[in-house]
PDB file of N, CA, C and O in Angstrom:
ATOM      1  N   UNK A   1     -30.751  34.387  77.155  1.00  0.00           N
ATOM      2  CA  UNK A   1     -32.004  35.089  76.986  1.00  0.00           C
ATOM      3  C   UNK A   1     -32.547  34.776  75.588  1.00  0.00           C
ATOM      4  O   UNK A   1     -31.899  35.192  74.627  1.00  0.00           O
ATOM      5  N   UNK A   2     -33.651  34.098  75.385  1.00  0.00           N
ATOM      6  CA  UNK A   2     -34.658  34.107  73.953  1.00  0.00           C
ATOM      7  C   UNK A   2     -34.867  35.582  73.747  1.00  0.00           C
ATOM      8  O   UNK A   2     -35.187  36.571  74.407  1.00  0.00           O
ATOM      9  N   UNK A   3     -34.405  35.135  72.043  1.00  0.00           N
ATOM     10  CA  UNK A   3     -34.634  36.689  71.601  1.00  0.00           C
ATOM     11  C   UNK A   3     -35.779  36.767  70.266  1.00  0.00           C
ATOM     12  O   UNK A   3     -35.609  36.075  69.262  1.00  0.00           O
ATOM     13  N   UNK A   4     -36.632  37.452  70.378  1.00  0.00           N
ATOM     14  CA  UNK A   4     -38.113  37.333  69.380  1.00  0.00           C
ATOM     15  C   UNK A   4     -38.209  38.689  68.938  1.00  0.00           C
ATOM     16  O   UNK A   4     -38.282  39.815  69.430  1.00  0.00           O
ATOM     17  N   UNK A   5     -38.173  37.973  67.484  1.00  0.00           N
ATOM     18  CA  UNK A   5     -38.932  39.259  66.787  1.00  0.00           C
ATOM     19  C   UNK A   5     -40.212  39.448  66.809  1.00  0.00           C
ATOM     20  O   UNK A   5     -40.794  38.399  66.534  1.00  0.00           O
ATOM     21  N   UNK A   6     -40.966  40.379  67.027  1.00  0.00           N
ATOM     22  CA  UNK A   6     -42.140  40.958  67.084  1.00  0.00           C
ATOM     23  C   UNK A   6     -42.170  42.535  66.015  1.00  0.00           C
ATOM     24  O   UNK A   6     -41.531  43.580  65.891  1.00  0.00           O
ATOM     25  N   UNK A   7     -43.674  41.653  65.265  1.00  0.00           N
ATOM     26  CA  UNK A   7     -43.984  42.867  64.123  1.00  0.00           C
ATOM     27  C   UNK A   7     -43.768  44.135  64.694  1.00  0.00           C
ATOM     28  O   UNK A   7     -43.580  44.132  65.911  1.00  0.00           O
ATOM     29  N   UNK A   8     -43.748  45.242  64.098  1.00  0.00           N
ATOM     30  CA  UNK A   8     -43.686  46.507  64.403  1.00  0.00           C
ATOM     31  C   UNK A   8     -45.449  46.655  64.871  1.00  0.00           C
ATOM     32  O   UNK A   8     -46.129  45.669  64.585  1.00  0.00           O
ATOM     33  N   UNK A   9     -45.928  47.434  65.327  1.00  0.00           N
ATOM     34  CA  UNK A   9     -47.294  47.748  66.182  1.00  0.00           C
ATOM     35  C   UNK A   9     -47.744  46.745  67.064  1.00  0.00           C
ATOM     36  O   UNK A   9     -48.851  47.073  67.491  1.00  0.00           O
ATOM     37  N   UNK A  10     -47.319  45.523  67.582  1.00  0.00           N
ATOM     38  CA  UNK A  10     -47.861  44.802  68.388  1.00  0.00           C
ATOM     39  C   UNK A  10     -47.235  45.122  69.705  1.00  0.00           C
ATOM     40  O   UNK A  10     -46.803  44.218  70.419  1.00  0.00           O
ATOM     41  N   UNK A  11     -47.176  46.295  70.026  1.00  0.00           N
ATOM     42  CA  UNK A  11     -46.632  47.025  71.093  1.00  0.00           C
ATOM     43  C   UNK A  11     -47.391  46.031  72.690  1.00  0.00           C
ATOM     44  O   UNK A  11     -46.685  45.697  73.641  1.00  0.00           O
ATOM     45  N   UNK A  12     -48.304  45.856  72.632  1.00  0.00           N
ATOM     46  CA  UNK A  12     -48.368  45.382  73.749  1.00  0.00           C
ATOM     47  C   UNK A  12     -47.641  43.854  74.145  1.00  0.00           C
ATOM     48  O   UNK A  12     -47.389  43.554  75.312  1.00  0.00           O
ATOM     49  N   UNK A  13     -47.415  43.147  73.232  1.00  0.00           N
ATOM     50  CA  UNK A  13     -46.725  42.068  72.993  1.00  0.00           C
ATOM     51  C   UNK A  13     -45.433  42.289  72.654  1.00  0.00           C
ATOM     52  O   UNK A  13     -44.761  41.285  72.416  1.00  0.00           O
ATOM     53  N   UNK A  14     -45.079  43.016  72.598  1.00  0.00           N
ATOM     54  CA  UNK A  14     -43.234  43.360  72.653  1.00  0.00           C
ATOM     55  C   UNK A  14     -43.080  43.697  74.119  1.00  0.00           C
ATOM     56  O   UNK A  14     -42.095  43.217  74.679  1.00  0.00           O
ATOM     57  N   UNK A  15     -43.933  44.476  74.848  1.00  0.00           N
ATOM     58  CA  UNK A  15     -43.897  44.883  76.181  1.00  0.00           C
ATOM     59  C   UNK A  15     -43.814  43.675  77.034  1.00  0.00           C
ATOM     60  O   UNK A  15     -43.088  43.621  78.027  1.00  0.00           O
ATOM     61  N   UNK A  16     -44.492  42.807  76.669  1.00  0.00           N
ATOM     62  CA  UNK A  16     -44.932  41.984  77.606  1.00  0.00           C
ATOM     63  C   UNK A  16     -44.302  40.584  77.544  1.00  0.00           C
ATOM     64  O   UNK A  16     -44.566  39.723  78.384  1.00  0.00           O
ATOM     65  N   UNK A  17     -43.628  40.428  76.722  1.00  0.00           N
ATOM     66  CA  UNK A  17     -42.219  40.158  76.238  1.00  0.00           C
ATOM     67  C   UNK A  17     -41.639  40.076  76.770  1.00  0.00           C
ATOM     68  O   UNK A  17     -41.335  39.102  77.459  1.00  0.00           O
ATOM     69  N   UNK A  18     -40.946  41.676  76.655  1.00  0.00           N
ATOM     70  CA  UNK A  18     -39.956  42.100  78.013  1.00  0.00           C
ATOM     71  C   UNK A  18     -40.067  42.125  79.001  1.00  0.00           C
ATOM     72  O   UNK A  18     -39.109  42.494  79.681  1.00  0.00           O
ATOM     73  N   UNK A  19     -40.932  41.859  79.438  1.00  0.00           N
ATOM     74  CA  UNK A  19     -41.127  41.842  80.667  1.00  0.00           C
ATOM     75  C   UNK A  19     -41.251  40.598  81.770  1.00  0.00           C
ATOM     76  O   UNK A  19     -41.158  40.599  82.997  1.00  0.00           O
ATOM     77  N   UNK A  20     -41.558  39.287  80.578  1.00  0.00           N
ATOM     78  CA  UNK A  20     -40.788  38.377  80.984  1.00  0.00           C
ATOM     79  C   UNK A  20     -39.737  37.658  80.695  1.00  0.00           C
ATOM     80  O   UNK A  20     -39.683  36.429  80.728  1.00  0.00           O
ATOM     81  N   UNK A  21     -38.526  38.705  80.287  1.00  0.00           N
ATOM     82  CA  UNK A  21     -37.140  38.599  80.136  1.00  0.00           C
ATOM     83  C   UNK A  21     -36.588  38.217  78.615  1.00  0.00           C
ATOM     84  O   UNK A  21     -35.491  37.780  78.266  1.00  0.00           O
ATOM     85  N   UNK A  22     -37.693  38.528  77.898  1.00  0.00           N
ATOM     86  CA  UNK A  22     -36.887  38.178  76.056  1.00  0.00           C
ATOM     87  C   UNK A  22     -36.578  39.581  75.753  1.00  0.00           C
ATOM     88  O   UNK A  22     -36.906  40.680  76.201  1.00  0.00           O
ATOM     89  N   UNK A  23     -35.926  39.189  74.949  1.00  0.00           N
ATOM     90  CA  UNK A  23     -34.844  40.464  74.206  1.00  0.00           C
ATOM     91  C   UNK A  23     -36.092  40.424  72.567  1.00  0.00           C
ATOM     92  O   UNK A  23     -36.250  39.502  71.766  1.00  0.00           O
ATOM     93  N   UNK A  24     -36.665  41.619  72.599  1.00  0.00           N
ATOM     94  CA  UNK A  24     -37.682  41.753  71.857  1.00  0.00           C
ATOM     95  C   UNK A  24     -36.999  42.694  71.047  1.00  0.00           C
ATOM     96  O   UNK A  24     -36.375  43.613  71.577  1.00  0.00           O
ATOM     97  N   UNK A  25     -37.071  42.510  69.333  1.00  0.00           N
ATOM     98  CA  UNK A  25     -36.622  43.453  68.309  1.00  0.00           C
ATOM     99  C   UNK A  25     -37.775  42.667  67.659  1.00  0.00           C
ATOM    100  O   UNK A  25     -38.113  41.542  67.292  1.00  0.00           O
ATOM    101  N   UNK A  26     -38.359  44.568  67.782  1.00  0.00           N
ATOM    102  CA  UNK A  26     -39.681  44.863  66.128  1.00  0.00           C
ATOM    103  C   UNK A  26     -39.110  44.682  65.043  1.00  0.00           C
ATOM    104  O   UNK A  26     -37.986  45.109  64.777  1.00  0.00           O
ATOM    105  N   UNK A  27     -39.705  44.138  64.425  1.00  0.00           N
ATOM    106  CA  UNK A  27     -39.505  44.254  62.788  1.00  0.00           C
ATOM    107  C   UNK A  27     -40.392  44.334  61.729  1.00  0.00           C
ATOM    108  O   UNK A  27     -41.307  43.515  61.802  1.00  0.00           O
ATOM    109  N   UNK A  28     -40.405  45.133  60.681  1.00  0.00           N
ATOM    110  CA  UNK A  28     -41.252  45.698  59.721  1.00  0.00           C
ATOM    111  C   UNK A  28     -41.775  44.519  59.314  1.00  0.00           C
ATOM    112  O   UNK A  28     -41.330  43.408  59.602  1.00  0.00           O
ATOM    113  N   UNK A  29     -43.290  44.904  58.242  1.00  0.00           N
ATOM    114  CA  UNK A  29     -43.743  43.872  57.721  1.00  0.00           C
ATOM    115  C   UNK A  29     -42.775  43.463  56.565  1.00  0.00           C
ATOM    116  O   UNK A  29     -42.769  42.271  56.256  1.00  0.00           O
ATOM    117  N   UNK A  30     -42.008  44.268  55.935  1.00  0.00           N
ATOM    118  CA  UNK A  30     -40.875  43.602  55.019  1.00  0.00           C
ATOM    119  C   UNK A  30     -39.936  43.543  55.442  1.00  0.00           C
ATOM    120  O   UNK A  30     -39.030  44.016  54.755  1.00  0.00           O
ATOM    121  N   UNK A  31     -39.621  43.038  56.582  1.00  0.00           N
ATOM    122  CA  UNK A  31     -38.562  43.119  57.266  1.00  0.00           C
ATOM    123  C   UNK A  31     -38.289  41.485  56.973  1.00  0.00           C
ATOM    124  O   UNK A  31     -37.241  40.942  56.625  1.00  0.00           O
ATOM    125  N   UNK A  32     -39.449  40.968  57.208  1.00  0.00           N
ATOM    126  CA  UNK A  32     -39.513  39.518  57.462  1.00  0.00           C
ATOM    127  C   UNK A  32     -38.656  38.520  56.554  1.00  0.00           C
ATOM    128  O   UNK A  32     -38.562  37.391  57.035  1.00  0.00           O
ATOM    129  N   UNK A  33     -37.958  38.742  55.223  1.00  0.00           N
ATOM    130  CA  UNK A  33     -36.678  38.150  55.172  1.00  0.00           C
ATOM    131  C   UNK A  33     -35.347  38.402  55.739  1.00  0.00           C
ATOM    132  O   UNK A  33     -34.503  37.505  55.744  1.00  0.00           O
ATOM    133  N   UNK A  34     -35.142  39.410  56.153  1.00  0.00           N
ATOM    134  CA  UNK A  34     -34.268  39.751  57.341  1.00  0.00           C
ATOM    135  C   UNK A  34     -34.349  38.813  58.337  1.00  0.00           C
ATOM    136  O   UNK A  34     -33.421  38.259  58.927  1.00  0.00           O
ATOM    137  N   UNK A  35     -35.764  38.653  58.507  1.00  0.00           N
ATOM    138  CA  UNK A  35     -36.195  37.951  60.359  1.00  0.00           C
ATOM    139  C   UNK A  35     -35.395  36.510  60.318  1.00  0.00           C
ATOM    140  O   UNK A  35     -34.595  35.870  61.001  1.00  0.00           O
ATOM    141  N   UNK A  36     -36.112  36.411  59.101  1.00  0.00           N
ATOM    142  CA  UNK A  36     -35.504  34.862  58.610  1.00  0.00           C
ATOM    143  C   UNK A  36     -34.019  34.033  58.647  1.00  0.00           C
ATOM    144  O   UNK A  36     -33.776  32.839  58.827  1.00  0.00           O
ATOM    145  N   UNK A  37     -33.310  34.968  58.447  1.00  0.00           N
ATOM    146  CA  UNK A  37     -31.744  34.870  58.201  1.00  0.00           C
ATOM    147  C   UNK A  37     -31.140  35.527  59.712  1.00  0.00           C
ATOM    148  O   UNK A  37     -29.945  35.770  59.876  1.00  0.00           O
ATOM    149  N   UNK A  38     -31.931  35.701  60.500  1.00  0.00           N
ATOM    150  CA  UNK A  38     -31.806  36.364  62.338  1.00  0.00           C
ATOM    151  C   UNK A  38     -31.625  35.602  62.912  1.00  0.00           C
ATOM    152  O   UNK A  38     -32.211  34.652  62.393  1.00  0.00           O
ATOM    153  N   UNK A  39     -30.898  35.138  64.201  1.00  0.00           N
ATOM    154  CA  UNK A  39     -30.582  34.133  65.025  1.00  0.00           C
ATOM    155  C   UNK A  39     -32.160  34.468  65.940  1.00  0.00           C
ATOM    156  O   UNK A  39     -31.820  34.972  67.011  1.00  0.00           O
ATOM    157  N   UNK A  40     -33.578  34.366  65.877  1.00  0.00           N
ATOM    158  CA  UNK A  40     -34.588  34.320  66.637  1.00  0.00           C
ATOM    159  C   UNK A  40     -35.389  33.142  67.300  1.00  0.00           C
ATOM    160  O   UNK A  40     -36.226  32.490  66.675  1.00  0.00           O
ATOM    161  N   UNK A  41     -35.166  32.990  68.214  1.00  0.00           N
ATOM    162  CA  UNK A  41     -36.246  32.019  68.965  1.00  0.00           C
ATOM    163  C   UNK A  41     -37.523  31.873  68.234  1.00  0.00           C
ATOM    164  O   UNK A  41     -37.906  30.788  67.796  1.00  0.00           O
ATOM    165  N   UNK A  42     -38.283  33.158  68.089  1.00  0.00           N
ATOM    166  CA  UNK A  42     -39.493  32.650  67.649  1.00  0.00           C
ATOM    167  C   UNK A  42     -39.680  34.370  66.280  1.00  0.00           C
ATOM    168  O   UNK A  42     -38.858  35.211  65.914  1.00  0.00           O
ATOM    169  N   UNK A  43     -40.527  34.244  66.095  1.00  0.00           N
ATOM    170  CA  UNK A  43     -40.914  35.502  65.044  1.00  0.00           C
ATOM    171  C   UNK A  43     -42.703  35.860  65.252  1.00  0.00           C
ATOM    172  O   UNK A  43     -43.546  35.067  64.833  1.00  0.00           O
ATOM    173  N   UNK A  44     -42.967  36.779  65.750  1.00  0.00           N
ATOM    174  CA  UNK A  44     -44.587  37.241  66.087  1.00  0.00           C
ATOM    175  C   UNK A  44     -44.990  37.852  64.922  1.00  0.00           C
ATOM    176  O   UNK A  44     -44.319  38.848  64.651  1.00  0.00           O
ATOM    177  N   UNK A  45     -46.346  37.433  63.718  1.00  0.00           N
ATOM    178  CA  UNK A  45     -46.455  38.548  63.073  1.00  0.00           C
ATOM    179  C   UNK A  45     -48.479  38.341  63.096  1.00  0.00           C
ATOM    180  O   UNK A  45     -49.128  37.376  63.498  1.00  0.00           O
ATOM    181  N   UNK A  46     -48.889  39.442  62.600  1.00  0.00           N
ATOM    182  CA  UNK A  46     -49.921  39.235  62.055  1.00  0.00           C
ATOM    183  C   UNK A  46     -50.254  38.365  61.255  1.00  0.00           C
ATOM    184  O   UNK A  46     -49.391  38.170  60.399  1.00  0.00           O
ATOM    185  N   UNK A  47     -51.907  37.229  61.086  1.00  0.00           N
ATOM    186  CA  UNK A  47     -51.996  36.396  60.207  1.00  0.00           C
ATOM    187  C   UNK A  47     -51.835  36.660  58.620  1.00  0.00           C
ATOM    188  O   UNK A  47     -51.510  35.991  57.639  1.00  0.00           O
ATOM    189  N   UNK A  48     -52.341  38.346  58.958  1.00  0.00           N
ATOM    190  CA  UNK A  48     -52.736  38.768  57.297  1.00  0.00           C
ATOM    191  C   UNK A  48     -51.424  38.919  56.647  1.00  0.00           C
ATOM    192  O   UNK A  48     -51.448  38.652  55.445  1.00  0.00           O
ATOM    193  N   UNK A  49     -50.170  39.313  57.175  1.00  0.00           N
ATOM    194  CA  UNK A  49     -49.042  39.277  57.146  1.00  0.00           C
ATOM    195  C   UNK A  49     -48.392  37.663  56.701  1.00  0.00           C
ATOM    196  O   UNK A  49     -47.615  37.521  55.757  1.00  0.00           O
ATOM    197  N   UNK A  50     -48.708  36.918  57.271  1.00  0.00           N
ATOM    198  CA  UNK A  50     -48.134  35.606  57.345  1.00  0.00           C
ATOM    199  C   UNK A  50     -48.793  35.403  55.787  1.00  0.00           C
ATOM    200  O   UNK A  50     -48.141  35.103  54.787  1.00  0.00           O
ATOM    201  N   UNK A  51     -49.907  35.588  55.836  1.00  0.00           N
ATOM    202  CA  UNK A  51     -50.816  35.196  54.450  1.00  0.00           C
ATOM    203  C   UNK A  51     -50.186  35.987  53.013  1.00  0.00           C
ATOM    204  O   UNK A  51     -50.017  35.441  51.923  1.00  0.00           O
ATOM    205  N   UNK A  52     -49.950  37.180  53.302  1.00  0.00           N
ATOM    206  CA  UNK A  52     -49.820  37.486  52.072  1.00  0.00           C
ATOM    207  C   UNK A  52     -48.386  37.596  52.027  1.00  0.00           C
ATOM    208  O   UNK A  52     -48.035  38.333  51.106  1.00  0.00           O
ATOM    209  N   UNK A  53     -47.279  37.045  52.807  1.00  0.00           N
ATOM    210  CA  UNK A  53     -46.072  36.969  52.293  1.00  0.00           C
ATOM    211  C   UNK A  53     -45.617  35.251  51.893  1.00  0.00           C
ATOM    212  O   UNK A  53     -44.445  34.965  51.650  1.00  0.00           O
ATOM    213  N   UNK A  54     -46.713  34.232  51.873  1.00  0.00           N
ATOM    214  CA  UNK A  54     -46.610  33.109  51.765  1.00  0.00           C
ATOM    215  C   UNK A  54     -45.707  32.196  53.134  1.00  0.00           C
ATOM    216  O   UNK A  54     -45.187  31.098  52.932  1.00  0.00           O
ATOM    217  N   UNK A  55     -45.678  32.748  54.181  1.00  0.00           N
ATOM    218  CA  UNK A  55     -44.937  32.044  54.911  1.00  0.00           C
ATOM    219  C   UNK A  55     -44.774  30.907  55.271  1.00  0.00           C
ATOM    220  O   UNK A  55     -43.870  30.293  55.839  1.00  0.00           O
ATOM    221  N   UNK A  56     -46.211  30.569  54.699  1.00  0.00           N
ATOM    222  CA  UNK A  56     -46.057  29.118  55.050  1.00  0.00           C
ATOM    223  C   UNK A  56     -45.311  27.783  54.752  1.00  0.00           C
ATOM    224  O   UNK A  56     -45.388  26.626  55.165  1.00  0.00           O
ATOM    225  N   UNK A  57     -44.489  28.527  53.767  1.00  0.00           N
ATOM    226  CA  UNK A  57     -42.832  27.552  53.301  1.00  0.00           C
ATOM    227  C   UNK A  57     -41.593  28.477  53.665  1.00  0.00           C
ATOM    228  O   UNK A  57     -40.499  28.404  53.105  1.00  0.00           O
ATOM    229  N   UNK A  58     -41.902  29.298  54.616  1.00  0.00           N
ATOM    230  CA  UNK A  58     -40.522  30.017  54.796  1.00  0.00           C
ATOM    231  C   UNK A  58     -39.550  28.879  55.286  1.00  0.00           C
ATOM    232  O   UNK A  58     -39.961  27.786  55.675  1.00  0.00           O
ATOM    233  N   UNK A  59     -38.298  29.217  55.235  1.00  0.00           N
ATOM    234  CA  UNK A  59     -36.939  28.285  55.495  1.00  0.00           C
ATOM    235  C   UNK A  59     -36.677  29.025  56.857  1.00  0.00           C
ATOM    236  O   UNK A  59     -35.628  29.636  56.650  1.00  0.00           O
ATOM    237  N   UNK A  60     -37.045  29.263  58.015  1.00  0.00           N
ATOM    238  CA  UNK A  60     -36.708  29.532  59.172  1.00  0.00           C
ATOM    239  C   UNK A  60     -37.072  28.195  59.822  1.00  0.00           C
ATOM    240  O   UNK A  60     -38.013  27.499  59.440  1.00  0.00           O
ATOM    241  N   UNK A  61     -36.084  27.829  61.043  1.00  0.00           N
ATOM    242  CA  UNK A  61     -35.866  26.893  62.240  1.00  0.00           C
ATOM    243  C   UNK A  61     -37.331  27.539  63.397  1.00  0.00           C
ATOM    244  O   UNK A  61     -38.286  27.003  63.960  1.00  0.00           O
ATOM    245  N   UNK A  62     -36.708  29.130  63.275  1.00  0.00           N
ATOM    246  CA  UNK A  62     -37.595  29.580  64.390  1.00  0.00           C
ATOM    247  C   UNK A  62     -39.333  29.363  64.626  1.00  0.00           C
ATOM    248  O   UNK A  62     -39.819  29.663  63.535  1.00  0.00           O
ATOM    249  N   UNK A  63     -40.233  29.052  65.384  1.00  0.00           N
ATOM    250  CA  UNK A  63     -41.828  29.272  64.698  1.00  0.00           C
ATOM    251  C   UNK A  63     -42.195  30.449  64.709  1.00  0.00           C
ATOM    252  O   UNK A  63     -42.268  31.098  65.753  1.00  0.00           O
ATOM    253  N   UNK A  64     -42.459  30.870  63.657  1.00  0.00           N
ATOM    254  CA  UNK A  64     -43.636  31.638  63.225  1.00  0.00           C
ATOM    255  C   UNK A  64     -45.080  31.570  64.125  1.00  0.00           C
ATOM    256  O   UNK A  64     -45.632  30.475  64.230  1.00  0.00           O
ATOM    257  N   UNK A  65     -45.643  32.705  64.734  1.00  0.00           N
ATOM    258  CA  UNK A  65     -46.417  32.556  65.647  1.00  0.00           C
ATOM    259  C   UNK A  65     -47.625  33.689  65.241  1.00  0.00           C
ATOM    260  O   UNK A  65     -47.308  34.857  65.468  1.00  0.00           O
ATOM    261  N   UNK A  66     -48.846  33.481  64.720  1.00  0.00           N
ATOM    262  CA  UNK A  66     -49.703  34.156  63.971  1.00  0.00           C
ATOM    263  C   UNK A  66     -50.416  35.142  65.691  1.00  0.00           C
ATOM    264  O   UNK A  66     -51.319  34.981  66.513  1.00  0.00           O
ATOM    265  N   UNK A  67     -49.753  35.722  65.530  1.00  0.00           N
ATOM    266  CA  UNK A  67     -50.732  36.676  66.656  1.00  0.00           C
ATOM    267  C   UNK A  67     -52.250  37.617  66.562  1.00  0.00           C
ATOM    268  O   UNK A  67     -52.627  38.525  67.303  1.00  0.00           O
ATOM    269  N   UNK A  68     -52.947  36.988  65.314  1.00  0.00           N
ATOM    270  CA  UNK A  68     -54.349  37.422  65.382  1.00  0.00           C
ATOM    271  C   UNK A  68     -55.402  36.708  66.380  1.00  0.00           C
ATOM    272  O   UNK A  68     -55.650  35.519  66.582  1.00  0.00           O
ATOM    273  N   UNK A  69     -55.887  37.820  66.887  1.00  0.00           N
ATOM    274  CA  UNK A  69     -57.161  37.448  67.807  1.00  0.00           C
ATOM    275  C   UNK A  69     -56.810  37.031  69.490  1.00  0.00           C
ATOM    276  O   UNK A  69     -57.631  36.735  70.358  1.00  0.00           O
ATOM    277  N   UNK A  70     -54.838  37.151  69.648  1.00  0.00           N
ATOM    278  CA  UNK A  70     -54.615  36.498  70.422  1.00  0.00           C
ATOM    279  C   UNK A  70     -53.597  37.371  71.816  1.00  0.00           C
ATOM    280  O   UNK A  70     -52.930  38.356  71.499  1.00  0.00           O
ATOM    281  N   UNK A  71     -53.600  36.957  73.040  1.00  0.00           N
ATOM    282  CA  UNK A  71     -53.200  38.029  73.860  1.00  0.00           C
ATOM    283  C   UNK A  71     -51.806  37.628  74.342  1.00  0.00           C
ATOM    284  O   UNK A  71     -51.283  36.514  74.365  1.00  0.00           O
ATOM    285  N   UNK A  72     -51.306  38.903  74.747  1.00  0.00           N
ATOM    286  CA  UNK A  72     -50.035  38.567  74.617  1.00  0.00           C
ATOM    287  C   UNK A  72     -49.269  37.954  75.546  1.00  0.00           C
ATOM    288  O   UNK A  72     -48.053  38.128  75.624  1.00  0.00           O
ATOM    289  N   UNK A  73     -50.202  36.902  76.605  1.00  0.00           N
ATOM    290  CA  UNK A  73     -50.176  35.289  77.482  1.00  0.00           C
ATOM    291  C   UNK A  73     -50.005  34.275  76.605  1.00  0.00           C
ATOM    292  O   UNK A  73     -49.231  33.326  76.482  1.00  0.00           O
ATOM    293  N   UNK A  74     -51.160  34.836  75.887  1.00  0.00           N
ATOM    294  CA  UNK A  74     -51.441  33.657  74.628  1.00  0.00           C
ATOM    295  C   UNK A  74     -50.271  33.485  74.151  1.00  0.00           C
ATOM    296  O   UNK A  74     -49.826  32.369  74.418  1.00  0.00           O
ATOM    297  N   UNK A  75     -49.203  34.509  73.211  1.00  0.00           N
ATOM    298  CA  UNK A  75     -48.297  34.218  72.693  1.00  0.00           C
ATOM    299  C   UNK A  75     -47.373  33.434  73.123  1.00  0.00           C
ATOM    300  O   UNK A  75     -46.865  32.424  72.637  1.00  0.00           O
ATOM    301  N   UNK A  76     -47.120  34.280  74.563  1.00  0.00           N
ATOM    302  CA  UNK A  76     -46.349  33.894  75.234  1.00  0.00           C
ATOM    303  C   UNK A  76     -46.027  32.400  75.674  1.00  0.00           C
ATOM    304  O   UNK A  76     -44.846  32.119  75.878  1.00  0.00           O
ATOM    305  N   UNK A  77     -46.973  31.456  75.828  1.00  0.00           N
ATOM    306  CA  UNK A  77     -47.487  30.459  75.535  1.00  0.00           C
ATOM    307  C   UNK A  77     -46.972  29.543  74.818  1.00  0.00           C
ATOM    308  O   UNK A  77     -46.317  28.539  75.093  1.00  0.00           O
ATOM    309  N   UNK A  78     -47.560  30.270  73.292  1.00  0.00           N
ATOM    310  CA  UNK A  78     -47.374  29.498  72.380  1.00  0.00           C
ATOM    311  C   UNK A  78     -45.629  29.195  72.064  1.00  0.00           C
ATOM    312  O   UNK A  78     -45.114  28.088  71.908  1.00  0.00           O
ATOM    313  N   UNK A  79     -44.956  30.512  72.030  1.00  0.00           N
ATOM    314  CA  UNK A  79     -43.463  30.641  72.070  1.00  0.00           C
ATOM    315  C   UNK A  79     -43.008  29.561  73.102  1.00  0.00           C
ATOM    316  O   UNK A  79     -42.307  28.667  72.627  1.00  0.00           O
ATOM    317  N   UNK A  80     -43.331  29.486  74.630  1.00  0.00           N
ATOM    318  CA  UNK A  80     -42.604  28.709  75.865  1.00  0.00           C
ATOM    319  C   UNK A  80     -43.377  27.270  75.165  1.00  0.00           C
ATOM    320  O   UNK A  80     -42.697  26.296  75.491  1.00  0.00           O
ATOM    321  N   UNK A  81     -44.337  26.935  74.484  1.00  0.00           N
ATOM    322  CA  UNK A  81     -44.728  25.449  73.997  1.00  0.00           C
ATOM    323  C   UNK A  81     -43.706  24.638  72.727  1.00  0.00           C
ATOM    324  O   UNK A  81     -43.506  23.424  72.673  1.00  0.00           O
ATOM    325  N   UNK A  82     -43.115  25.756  71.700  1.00  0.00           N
ATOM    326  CA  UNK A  82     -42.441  25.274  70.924  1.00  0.00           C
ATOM    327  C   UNK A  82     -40.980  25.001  71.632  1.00  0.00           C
ATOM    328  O   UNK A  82     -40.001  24.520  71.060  1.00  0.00           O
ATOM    329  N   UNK A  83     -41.047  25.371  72.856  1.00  0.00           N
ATOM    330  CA  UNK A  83     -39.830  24.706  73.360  1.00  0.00           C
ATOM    331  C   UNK A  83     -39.388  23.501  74.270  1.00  0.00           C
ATOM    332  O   UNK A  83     -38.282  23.245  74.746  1.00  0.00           O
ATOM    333  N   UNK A  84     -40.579  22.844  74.367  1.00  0.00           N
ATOM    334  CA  UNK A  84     -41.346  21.917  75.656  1.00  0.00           C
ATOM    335  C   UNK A  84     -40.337  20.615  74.712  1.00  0.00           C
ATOM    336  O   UNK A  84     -40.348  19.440  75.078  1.00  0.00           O
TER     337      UNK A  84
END
């Protein structure tokens, strides 16, 4: 089972998640060096999030998946594409 972290409030995208069979653990917006050092498939956060913690050189394997503006197919998506 892929297991994804998803920010804390993107409740409909943790749901929907689970629901097609990932093992979904929220995690705080400072959680996200934790996330990092997590055995996770992928990591869901907000862009503004991604932006102001500099992620864009984080040292994670997993992708980082900016979930602004986007539904939680979309994600879903994007997560099942980084594995193609």
């Amino acid at each position: 089972m892929k297991k994804v972290a998803v920010q804390r409030g993107l409740t409909p995208v943790q749901e929907y998640l689970k629901e097609q069979g990932y093992e979904v653990e929220p995690v705080d917006f400072d959680a996200f060096s934790k996330a990092q050092n997590e055995d996770y498939d992928a990591i869901v956060l907000t862009g503004m999030n991604i932006d102001f913690l500099g992620m864009q050189d984080t040292a994670t394997s997993a992708p980082v998946i900016d979930a602004t503006g986007m539904t939680p197919e979309e994600i879903y998506d994007q997560i099942n594409q980084a594995y193609l």
